[in-house]
C-alpha positions in Angstrom: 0.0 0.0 0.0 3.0 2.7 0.8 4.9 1.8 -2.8 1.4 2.5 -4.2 0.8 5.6 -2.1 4.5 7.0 -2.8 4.1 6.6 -6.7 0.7 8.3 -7.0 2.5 11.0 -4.6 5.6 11.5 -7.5 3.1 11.3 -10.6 0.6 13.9 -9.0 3.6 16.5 -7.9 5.2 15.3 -11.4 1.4 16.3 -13.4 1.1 19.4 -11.2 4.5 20.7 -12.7 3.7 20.1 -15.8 4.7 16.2 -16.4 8.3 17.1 -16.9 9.6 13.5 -15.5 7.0 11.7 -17.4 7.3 13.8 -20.5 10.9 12.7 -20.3 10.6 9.2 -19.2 8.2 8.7 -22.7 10.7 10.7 -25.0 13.7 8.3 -23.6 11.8 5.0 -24.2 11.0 5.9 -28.0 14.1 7.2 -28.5 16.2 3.8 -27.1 13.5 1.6 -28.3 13.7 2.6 -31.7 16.8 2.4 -34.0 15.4 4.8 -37.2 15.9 7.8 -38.9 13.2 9.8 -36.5 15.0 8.8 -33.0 19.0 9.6 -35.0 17.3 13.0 -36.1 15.9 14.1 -32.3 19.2 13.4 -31.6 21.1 15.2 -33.9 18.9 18.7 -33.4 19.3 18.3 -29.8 23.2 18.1 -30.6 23.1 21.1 -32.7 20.7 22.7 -30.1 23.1 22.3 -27.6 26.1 23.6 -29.6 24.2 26.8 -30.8 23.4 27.6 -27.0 26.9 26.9 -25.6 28.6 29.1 -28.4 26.1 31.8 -27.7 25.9 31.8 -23.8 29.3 30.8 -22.5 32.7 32.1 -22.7 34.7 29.3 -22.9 32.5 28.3 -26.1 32.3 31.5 -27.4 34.8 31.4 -30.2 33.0 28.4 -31.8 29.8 30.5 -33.0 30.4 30.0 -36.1 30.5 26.5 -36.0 27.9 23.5 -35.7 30.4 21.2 -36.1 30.9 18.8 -33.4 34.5 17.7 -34.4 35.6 21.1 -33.7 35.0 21.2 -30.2 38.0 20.9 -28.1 38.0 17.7 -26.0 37.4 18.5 -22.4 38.6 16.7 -18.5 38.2 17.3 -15.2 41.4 19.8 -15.2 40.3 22.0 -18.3 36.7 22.6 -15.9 38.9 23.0 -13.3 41.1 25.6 -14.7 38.0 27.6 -16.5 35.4 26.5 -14.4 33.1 30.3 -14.4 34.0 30.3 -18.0 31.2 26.8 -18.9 28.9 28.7 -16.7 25.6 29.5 -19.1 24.7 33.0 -18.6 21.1 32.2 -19.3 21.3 30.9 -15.8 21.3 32.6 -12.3 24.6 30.5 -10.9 22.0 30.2 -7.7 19.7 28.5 -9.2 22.0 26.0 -10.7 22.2 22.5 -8.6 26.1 21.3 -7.5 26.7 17.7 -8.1 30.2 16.7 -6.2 32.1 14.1 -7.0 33.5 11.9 -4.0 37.1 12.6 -4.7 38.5 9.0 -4.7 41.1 10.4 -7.9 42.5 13.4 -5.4 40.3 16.7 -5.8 36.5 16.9 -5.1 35.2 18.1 -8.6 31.9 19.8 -8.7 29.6 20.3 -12.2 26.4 22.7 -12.0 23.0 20.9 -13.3 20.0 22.9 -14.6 16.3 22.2 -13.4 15.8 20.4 -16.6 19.0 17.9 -16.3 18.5 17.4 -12.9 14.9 16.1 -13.8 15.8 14.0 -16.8 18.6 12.5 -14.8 15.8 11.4 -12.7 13.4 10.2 -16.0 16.8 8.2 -17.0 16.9 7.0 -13.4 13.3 5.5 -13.2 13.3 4.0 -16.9 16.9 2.1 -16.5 16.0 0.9 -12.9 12.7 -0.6 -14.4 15.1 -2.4 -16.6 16.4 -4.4 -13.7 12.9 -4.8 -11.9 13.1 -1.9 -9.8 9.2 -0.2 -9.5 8.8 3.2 -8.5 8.3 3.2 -4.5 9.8 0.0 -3.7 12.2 -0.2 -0.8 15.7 0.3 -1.9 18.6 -0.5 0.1 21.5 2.0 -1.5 25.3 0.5 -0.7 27.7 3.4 -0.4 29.0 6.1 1.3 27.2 8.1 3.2 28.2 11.4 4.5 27.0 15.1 5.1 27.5 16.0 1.8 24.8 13.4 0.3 22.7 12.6 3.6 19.1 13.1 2.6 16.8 14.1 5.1 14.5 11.8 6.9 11.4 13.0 4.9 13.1 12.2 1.8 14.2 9.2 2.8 10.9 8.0 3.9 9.3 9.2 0.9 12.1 7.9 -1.0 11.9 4.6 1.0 15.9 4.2 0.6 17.2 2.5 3.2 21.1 4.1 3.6 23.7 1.7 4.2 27.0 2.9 4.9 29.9 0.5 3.3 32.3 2.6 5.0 32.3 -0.6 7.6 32.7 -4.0 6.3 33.6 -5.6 8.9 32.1 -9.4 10.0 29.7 -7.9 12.2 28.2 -5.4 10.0 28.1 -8.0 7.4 26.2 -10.4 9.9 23.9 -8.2 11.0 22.8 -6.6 7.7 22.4 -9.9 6.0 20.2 -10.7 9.4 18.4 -7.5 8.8 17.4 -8.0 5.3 15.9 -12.0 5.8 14.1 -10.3 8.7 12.7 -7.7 5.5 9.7 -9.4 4.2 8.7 -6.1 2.0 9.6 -6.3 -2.1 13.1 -4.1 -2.4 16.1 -3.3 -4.9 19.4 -3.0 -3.9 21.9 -0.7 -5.4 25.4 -0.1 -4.3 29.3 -0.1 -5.3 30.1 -3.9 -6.7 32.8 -4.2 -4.8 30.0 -3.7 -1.7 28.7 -6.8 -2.8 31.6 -8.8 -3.5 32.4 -8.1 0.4 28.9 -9.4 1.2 28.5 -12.7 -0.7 32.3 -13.5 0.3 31.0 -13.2 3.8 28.1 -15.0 3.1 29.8 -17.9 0.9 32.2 -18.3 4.3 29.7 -18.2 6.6 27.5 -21.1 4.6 24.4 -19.0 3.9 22.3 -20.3 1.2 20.4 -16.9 0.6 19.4 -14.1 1.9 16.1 -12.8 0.2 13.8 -14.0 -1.9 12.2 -10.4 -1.9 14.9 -9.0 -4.3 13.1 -7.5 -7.1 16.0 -6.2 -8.7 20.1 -5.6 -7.9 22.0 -2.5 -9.7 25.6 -2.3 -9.1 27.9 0.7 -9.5 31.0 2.7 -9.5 33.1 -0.3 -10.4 33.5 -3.5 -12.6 30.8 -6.4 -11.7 32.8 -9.5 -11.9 31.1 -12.7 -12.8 31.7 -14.3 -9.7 30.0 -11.8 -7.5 27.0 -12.0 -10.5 26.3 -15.9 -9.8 27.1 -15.2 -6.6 23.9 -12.4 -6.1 21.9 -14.4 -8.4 22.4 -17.3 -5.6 22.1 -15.3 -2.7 19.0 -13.0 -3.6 17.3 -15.1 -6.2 18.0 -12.1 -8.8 19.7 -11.1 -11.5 22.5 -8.2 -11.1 23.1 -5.5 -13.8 25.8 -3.2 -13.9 25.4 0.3 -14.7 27.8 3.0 -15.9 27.5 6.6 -14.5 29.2 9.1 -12.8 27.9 12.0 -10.8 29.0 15.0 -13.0 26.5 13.4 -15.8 24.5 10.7 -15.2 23.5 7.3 -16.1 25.7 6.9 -19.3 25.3 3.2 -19.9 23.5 0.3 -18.0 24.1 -3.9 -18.8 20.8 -5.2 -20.4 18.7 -8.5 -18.6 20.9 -12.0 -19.7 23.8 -10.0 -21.8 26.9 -8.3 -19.9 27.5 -5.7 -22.8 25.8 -2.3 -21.5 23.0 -0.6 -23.5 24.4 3.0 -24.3 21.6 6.0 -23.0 22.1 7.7 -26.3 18.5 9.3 -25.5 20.6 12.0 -23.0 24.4 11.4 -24.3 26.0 12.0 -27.3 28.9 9.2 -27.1 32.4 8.9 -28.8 34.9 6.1 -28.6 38.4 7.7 -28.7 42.2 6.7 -28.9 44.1 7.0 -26.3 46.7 9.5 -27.6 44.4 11.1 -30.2 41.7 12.9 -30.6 40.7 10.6 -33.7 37.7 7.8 -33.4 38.6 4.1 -32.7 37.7 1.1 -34.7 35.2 -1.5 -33.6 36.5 -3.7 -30.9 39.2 -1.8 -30.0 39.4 0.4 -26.1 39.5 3.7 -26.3 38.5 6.7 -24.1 35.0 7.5 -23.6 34.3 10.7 -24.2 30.5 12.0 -24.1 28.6 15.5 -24.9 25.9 16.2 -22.2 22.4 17.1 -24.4 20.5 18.4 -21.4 22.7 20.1 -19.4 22.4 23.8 -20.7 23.6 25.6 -16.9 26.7 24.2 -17.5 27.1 22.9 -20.9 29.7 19.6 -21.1 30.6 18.9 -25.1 33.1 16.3 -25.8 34.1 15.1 -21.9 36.6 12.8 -21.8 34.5 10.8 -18.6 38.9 9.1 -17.9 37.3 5.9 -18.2 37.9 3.2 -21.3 35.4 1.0 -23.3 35.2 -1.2 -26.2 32.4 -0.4 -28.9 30.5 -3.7 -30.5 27.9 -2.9 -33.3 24.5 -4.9 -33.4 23.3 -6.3 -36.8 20.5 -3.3 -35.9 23.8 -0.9 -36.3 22.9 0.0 -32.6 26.3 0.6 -30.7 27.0 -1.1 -27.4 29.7 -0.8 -24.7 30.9 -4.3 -24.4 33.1 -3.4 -21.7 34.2 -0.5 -19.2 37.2 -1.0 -18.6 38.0 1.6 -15.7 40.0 5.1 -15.4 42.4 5.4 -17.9 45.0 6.0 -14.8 44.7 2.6 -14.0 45.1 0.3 -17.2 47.9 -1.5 -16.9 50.9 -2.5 -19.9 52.9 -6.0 -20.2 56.5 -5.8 -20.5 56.4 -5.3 -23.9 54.7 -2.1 -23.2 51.2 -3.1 -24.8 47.7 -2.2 -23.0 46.9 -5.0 -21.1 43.0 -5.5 -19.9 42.1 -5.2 -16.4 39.7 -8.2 -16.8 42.4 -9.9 -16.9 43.4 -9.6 -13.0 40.0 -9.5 -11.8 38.5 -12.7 -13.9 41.4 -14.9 -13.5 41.4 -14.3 -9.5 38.0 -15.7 -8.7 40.0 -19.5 -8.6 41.9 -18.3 -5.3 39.4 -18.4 -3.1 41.7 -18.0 0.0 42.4 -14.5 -0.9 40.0 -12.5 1.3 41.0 -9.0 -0.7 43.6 -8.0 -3.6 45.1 -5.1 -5.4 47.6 -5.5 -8.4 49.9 -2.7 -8.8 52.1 -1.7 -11.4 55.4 -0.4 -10.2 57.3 0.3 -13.7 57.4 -1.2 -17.4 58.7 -4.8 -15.9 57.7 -4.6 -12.0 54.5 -5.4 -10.8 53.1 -6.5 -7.5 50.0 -8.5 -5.5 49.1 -7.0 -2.6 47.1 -9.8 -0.8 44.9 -10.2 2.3 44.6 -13.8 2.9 43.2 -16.7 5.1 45.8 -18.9 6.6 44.8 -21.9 4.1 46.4 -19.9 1.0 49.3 -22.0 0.0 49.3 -20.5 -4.0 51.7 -17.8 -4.4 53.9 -19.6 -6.7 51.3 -20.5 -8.6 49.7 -17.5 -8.9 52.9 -15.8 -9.9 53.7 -18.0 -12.5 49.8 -17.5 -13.9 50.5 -13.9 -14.7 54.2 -13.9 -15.6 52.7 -15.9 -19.0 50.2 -12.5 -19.2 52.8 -9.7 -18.6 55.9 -11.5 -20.2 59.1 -13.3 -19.7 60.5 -9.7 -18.9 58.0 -8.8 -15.6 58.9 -9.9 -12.1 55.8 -10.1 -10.2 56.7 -10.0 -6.4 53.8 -10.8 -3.5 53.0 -8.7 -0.6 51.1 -9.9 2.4 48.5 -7.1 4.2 45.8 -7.5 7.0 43.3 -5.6 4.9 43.2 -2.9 1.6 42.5 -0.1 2.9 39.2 1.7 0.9 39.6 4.9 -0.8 37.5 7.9 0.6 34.7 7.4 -1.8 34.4 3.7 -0.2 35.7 1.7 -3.1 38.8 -0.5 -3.2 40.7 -0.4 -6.3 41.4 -3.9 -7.4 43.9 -2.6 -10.0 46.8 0.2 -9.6 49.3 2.1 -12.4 51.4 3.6 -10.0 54.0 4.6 -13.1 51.2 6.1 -15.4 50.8 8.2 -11.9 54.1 9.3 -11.5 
């Protein structure tokens, strides 16, 4: 009866408004459940739409008026915002009235990008239509792994309304673990759960040790974020909440870029919001099919703060469909942490984190390279593990004859402010 009451609440504040959310919601499903001329058009006047205002209402942008090209745009990061920020600033907009969305910081610096009324409300249309994807129905209980802090506590009246349960993965130790796997069999209500991946890796782990056959059969739907969902962890939700677990790309200075459809790991691209290009590393120039590249993306709705042509720092691999409809068949991570053999050629991260799954005494990981021929495990592990050698000699054949691959033992990796743990470390591209 609450779900019920809580989503005739949101569609009777959304209708008194003016339907914005629903408007939105409808012009996102035609658009990504169509692959014709009439969607690629909508899409290509809201691209020029876009250009037009940010050559005509910002400074940075401003020398570009002449231009509707989007190849002629400069190719934009965190550091070129930083260093110009006021300068993407849309004068059509009182800067007050704009809506800050902060990044976590886990890279070094907070960053912060200003959303318009409009982006903040088709970020919330993109929301609702790719959480239905998964199972998720508006007003159902959602438990949301991740950090909470005073910069995005909600209230108590939005939570309730909301009906998010907050669960703070700053602690994962055994007795958090117990009692929130107590606490959600104790939950007889439908829910979704949506959190970091590595959140759940930590969880099912416990409960794999623990002998737990499952959890919930309540699970109406499981969304993971932030970082790589490893098959492992996928069976292992699928066992332990009787539900299927997609991964979703996003980040907070955008939005929900790309989301992993039901029974297929490649990720459905939200080309409804997102202009997306698949760029090489040390060029500006387009990649070819099946080969990683930066992912770089133009913003169509944020007009307070117009974002053409970000590089996002992250790296994907492009697959066509015989429909001609692009997918992301991987995300591959920040473009800080990919990681080079010996020989010096790009190496995939999948490689660490789907070749681990067969230690099962390691508790926690982190591969780090040190330089072109030195890398290193960092390993937190039970008092069973007896495979170093072998483990070793497993990735020597992946980085070379050259590499020397040497084993450090910790009690635990420590997590990053943001409440992730970075499997996989370049510390010479960050030197």
């Amino acid at each position: 009866m609450l779900q019920q009451a809580r989503e005739r609440v949101f569609w009777l504040y959304d209708r008194f408004k003016g339907s914005i959310v629903k408007n939105h919601l409808s012009d996102i499903s035609t658009i990504l459940n169509r692959m014709d001329d009439s969607a690629e058009r909508k899409t290509e006047d809201r691209l020029s739409a876009l250009l037009t205002h940010a050559s005509d209402t910002t400074v940075y942008y401003a020398s570009l008026q002449d231009s509707s090209n989007l190849q002629d745009y400069p190719v934009i990061n965190k550091n070129v915002i930083r260093e110009n920020y006021d300068q993407f600033i849309s004068r059509d907009f009182d800067r007050n009235q704009l809506k800050p969305a902060v990044t976590s910081g886990s890279t070094g610096t907070p960053f912060k990008v200003l959303h318009d009324r409009n982006k903040v409300l088709r970020n919330t249309a993109d929301t609702l239509y790719f959480s239905s994807l998964a199972g998720y129905e508006l007003g159902q209980r959602l438990y949301y792994l991740k950090i909470w802090n005073k910069t995005n506590r909600k209230s108590w009246l939005s939570l309730f309304m909301q009906n998010i349960v907050p669960v703070d993965v700053s602690d994962q130790s055994n007795s958090f673990l117990e009692q929130f796997a107590e606490h959600l069999n104790n939950d007889k209500a439908p829910k979704s759960l949506l959190g970091y991946a590595s959140a759940f890796e930590v969880l099912c782990s416990y409960l794999e040790e623990k002998n737990i056959e499952k959890v919930t059969s309540k699970a109406k739907s499981v969304i993971t974020m932030s970082e790589a969902l490893n098959n492992v962890t996928k069976q292992n939700i699928k066992k332990y909440f009787d539900c299927q677990a997609l991964a979703r790309y996003s980040n907070i200075e955008n939005g929900i870029l790309a989301q992993q459809m039901p029974d297929d790991d490649r990720y459905a691209l939200n080309r409804a919001s997102y202009y997306f290009e698949l760029l090489k590393m040390n060029s500006n120039d387009p990649v070819e099919l099946g080969e990683p590249g930066r992912i770089v993306v133009t913003d169509l709705f944020n007009y307070g703060m117009p974002l053409i042509r970000y590089d996002t720092g992250d790296i994907g691999i492009f697959e066509q469909q015989e429909s001609g409809e692009l997918l992301l068949a991987r995300v591959e991570g920040r473009r800080m942490d990919m990681i080079y053999n010996s020989r010096g050629k790009l190496v995939s991260s999948y490689i660490i984190t789907n070749n681990m799954w067969k230690y099962t005494e390691i508790k926690q990981y982190q591969f780090i390279q040190k330089s072109a021929n030195d890398y290193c495990f960092r390993l937190s592990v039970t008092d069973q593990f007896d495979c170093e050698e072998e483990l070793v000699n497993e990735f020597e054949q992946y980085f070379g004859e050259a590499s020397q691959i040497e084993v450090e033992y910790v009690s635990e990796i420590p997590l990053l402010s943001s409440g992730k743990r970075k499997k996989v470390v370049n510390e010479m591209y960050q030197m």
